[in-house]
Z-matrix of the N, CA and C atoms (Angstrom, degrees):
N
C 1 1.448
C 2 1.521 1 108.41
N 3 1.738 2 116.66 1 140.04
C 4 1.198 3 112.81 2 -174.53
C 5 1.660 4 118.06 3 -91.76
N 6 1.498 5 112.14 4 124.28
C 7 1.486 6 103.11 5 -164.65
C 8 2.217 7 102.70 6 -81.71
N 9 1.200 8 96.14 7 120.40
C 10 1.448 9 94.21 8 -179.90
C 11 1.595 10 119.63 9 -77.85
N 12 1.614 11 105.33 10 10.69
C 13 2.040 12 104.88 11 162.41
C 14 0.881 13 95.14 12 -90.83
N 15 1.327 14 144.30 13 -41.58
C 16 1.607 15 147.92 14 -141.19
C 17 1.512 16 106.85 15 -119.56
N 18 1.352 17 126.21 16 -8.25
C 19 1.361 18 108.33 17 155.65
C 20 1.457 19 126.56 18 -122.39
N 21 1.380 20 108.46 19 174.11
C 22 2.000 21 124.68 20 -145.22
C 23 1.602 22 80.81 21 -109.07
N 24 1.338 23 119.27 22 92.42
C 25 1.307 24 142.75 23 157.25
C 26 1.324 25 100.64 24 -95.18
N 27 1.900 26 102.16 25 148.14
C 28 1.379 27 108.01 26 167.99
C 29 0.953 28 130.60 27 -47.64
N 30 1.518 29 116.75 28 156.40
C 31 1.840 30 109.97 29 -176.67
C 32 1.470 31 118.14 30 -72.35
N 33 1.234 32 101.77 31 154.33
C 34 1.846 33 105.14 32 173.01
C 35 1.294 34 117.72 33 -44.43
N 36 0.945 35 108.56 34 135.44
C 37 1.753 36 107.19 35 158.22
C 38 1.429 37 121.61 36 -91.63
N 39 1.402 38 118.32 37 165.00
C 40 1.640 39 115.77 38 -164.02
C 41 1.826 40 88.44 39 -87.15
N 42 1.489 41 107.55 40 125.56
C 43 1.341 42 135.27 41 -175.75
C 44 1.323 43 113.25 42 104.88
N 45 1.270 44 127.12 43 -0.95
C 46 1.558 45 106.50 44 179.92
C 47 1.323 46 113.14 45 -109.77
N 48 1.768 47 111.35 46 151.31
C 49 1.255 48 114.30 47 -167.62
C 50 1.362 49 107.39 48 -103.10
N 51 1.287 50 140.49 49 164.32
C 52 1.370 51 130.24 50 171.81
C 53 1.577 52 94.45 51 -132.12
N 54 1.579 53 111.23 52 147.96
C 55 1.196 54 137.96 53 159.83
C 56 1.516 55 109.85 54 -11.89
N 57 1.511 56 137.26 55 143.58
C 58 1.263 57 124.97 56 132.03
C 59 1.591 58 129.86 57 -98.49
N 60 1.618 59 92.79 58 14.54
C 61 1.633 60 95.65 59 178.39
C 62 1.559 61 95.88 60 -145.17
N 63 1.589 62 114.94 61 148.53
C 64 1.484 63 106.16 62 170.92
C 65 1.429 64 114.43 63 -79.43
N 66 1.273 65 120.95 64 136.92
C 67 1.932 66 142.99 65 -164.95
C 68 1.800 67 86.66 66 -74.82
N 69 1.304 68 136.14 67 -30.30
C 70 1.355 69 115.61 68 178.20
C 71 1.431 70 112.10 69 -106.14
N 72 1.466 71 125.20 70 55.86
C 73 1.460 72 117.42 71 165.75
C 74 1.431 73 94.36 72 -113.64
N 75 1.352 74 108.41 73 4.25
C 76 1.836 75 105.43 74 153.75
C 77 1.295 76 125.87 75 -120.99
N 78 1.226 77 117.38 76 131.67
C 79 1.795 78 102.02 77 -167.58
C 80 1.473 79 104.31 78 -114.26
N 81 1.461 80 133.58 79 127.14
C 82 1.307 81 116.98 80 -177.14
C 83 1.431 82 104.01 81 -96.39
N 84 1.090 83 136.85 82 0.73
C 85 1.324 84 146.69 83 -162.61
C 86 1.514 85 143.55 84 158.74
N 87 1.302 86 110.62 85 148.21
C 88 1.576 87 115.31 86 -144.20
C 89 1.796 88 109.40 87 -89.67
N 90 1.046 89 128.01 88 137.30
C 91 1.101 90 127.95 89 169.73
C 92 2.111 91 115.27 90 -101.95
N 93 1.012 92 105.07 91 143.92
C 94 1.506 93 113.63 92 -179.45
C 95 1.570 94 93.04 93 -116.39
N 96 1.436 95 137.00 94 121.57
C 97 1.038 96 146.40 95 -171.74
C 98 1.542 97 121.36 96 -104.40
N 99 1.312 98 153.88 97 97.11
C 100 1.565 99 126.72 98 -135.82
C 101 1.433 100 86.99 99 -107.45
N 102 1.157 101 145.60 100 0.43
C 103 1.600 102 126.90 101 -178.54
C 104 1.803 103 102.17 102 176.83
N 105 1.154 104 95.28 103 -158.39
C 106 1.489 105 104.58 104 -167.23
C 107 1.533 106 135.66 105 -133.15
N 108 0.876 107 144.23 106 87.23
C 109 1.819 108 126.71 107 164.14
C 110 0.940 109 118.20 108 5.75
N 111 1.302 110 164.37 109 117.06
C 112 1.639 111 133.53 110 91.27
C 113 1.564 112 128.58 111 -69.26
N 114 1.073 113 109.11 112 140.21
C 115 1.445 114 141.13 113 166.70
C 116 0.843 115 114.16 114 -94.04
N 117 1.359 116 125.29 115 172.72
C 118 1.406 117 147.22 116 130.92
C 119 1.671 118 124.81 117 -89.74
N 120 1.051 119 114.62 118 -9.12
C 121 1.489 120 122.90 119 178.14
C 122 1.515 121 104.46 120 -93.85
N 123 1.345 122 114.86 121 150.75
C 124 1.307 123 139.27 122 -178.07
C 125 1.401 124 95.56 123 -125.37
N 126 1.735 125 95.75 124 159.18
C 127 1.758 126 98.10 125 168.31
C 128 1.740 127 109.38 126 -58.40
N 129 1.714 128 93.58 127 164.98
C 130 1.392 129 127.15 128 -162.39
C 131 1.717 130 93.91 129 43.05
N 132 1.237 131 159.97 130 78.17
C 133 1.167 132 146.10 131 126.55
C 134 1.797 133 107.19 132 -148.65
N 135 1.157 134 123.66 133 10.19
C 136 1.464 135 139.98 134 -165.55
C 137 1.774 136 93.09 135 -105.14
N 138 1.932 137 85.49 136 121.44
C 139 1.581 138 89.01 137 173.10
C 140 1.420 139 126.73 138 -57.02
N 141 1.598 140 109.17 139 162.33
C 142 1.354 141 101.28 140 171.35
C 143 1.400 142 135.29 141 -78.91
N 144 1.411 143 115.17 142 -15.10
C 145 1.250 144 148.32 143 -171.00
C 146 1.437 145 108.03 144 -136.51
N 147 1.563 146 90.55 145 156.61
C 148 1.912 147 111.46 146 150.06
C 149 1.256 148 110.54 147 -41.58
N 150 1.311 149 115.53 148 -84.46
C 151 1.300 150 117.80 149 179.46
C 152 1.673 151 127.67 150 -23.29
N 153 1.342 152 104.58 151 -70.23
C 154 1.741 153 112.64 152 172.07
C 155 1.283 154 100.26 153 -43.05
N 156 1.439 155 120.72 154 -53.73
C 157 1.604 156 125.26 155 -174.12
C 158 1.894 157 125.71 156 -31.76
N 159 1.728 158 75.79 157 -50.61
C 160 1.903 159 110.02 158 178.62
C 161 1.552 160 95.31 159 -56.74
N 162 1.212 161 110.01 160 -76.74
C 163 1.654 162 130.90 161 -156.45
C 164 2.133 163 103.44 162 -43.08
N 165 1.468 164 101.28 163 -29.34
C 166 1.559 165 87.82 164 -175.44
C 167 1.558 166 98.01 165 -98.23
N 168 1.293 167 141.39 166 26.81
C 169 1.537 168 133.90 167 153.30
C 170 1.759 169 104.55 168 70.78
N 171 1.313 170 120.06 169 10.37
C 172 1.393 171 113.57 170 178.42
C 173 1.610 172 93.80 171 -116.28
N 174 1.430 173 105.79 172 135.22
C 175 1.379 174 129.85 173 167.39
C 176 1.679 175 129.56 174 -97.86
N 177 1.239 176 120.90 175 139.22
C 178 1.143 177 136.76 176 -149.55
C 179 2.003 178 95.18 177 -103.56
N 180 1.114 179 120.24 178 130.02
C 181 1.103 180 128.62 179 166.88
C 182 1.788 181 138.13 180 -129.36
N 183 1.565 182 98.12 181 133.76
C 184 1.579 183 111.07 182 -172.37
C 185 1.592 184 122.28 183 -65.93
N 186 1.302 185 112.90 184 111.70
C 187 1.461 186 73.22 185 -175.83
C 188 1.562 187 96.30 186 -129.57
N 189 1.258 188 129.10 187 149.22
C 190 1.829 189 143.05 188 -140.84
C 191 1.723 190 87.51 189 -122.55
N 192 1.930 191 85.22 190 130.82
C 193 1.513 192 94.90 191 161.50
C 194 1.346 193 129.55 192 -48.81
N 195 1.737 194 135.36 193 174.64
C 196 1.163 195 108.83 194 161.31
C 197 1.846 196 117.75 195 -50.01
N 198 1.093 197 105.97 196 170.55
C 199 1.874 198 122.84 197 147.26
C 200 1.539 199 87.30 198 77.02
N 201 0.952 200 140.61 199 20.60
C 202 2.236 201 145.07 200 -147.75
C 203 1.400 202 89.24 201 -125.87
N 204 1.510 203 124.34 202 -47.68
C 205 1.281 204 127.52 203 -162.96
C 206 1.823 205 127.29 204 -39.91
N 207 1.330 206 103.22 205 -49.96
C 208 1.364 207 141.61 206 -174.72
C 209 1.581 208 76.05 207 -62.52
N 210 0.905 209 142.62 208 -60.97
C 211 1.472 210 121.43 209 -144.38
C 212 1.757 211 99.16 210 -87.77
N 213 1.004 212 114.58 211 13.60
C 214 1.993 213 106.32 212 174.54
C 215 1.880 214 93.34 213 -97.50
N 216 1.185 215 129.66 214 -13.71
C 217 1.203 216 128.04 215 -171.36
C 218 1.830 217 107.76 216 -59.42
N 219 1.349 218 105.77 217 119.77
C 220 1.281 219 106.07 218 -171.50
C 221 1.875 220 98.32 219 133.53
N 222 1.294 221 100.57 220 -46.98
C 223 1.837 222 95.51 221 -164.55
C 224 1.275 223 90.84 222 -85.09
N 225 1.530 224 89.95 223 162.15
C 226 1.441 225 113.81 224 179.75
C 227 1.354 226 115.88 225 -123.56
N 228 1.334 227 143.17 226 175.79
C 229 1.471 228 156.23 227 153.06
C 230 1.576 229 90.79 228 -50.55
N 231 1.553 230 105.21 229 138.99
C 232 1.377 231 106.88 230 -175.53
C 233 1.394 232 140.93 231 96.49
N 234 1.405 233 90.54 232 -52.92
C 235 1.605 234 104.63 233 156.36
C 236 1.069 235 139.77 234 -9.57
N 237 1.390 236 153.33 235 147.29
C 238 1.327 237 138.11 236 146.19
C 239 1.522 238 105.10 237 -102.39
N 240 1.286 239 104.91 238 152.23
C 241 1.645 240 117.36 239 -162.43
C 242 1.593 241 102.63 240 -141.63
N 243 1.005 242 138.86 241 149.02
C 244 1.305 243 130.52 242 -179.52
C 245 2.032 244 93.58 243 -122.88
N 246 1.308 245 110.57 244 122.65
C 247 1.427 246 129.57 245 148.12
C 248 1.325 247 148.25 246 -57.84
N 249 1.286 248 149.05 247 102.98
C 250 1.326 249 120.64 248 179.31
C 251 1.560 250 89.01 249 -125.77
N 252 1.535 251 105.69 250 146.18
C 253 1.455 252 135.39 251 -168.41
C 254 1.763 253 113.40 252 -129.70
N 255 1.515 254 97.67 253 163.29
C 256 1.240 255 102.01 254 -168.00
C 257 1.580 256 95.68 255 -130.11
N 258 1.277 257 139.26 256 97.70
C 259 1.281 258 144.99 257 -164.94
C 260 1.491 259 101.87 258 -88.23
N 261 1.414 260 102.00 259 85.02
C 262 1.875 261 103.52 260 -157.72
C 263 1.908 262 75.19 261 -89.70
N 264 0.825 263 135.78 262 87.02
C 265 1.884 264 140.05 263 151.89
C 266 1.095 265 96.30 264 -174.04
N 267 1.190 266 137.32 265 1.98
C 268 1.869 267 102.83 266 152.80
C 269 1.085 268 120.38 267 -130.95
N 270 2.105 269 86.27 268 167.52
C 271 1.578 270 92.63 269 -162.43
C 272 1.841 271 126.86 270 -35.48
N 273 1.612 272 100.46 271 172.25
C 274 1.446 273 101.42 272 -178.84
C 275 1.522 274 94.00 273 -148.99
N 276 1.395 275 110.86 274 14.83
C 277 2.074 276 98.91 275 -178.61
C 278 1.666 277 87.73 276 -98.05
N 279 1.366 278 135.61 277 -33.72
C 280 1.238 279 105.75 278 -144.40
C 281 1.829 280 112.71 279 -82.68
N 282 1.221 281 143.89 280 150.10
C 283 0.998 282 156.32 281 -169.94
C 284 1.744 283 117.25 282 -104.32
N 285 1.185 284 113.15 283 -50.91
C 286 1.520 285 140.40 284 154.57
C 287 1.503 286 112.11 285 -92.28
N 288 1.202 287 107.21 286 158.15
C 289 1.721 288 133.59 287 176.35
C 290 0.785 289 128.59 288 -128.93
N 291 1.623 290 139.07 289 173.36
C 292 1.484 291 129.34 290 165.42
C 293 1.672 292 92.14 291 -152.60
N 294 0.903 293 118.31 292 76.93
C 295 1.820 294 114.78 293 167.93
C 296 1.293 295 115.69 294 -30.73
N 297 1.093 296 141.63 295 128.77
C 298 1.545 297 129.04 296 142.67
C 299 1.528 298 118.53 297 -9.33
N 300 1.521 299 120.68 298 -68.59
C 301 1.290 300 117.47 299 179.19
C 302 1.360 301 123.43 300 -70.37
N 303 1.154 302 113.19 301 2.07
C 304 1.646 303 122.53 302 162.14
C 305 1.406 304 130.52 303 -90.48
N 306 1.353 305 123.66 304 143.05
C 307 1.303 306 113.77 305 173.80
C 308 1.388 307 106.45 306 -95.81
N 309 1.464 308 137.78 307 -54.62
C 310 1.497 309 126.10 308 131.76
C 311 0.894 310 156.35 309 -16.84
N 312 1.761 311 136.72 310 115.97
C 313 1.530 312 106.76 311 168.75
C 314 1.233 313 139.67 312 -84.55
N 315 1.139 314 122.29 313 162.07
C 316 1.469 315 118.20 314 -160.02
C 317 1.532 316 104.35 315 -102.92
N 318 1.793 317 119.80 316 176.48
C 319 1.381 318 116.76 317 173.48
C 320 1.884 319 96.56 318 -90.37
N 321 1.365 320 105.65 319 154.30
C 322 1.348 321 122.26 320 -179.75
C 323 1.815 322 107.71 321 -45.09
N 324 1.472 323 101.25 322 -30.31
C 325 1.583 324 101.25 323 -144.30
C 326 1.827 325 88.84 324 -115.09
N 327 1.376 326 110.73 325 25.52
C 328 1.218 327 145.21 326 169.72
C 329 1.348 328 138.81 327 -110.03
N 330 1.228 329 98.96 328 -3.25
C 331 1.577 330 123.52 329 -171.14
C 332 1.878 331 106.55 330 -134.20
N 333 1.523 332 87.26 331 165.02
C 334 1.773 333 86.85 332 -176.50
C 335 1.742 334 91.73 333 -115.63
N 336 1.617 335 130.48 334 44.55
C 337 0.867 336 123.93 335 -156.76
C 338 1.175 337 97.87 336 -92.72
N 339 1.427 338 151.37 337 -166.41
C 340 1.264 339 158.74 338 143.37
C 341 1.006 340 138.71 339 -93.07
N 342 1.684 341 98.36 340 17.62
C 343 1.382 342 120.88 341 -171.47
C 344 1.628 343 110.27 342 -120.43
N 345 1.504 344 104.29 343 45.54
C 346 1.246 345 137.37 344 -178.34
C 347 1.882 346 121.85 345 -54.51
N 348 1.251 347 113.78 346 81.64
C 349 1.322 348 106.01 347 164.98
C 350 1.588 349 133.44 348 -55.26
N 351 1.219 350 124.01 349 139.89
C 352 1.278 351 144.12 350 -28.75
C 353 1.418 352 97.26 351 -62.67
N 354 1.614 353 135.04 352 -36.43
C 355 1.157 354 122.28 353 -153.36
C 356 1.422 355 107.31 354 -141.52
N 357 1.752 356 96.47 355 119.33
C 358 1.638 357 112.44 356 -175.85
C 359 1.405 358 132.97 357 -92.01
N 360 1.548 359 91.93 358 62.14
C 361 1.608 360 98.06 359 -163.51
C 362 2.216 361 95.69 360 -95.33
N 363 1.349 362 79.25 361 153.41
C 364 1.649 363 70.15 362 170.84
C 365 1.429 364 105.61 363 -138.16
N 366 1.070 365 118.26 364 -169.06
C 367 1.924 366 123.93 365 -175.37
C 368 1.741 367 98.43 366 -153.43
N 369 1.311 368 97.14 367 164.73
C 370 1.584 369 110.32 368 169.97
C 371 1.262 370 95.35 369 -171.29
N 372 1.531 371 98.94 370 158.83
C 373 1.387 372 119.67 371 150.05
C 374 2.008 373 144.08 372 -64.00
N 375 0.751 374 140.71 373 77.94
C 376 1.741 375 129.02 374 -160.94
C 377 0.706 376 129.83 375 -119.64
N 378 1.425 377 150.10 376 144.30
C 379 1.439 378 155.81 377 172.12
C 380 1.783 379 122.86 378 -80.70
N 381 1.267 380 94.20 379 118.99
C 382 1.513 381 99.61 380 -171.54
C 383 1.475 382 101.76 381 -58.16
N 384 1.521 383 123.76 382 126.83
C 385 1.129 384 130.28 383 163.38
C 386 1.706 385 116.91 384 -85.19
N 387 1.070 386 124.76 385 -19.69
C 388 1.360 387 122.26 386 -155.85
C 389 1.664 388 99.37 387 -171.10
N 390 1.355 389 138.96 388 147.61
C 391 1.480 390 116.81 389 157.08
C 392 1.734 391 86.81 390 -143.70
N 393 1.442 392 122.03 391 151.04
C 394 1.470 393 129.61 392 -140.66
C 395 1.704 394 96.80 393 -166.00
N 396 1.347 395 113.04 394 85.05
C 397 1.541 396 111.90 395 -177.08
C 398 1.990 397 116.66 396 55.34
N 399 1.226 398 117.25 397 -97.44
C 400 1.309 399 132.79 398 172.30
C 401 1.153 400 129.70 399 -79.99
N 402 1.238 401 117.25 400 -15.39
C 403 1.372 402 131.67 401 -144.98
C 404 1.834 403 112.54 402 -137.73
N 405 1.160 404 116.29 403 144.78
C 406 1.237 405 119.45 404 166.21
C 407 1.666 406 117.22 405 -141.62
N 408 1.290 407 103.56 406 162.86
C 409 1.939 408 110.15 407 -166.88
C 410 1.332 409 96.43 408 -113.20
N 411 1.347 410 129.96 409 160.49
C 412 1.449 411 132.09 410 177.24
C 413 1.645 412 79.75 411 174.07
């Protein structure tokens, strides 16, 4: 988990507010996580979208704890599958925003940013590209 005193996040932009308390020194509830993302993108170079995602020809892959496997039985190549993720690298102080394409900032819970107060989980929709023991590509 990324600590937001102790890490060198981009600078503020003019309008945004940040937290004066961290949103996870309360937890209302537990998550069980069965596997993981990989990418190829790192921060600042990770599309903003599906789309952008598509357009650079590199694919993103699932990959399932042990004993997880058994449960993809049924999907196929093609598929649509719905995701939900836990974007444990971004911020969690800011409250307000200021997009690039904005001249305003916006409220957090106003944006599709990933810089989701208290909690930066996201979801999508995807199509199984491949599924390979544990793991699947989309």
């Amino acid at each position: 988990m990324i600590d937001p005193k102790t890490t060198a996040f981009p600078e503020q932009r003019d309008g945004e507010d940040r937290l004066s308390f961290d949103p996870m020194e309360r937890v209302d509830a537990h998550l069980r996580f069965i596997g993981r993302i990989e990418t190829p993108w790192q921060r600042g170079d990770c599309p903003k979208n599906v789309t952008r995602a598509r357009e650079t020809g590199q694919e993103a892959r699932v990959v399932l704890e042990p004993g997880f496997a058994q449960g993809l039985t049924g999907l196929e190549v093609g598929q649509g599958i719905m995701l939900f993720y836990w974007m444990h690298q971004a911020r969690r102080d800011l409250i307000t925003q200021r997009p690039r394409h904005h001249d305003t900032a916006r409220g957090t819970f106003a944006l599709r940013s990933p810089n989701r107060v208290p909690d930066f989980s996201g979801g999508g929709t995807h199509h199984i590209a491949g599924l390979t023991g544990g793991c699947h590509r989309h």
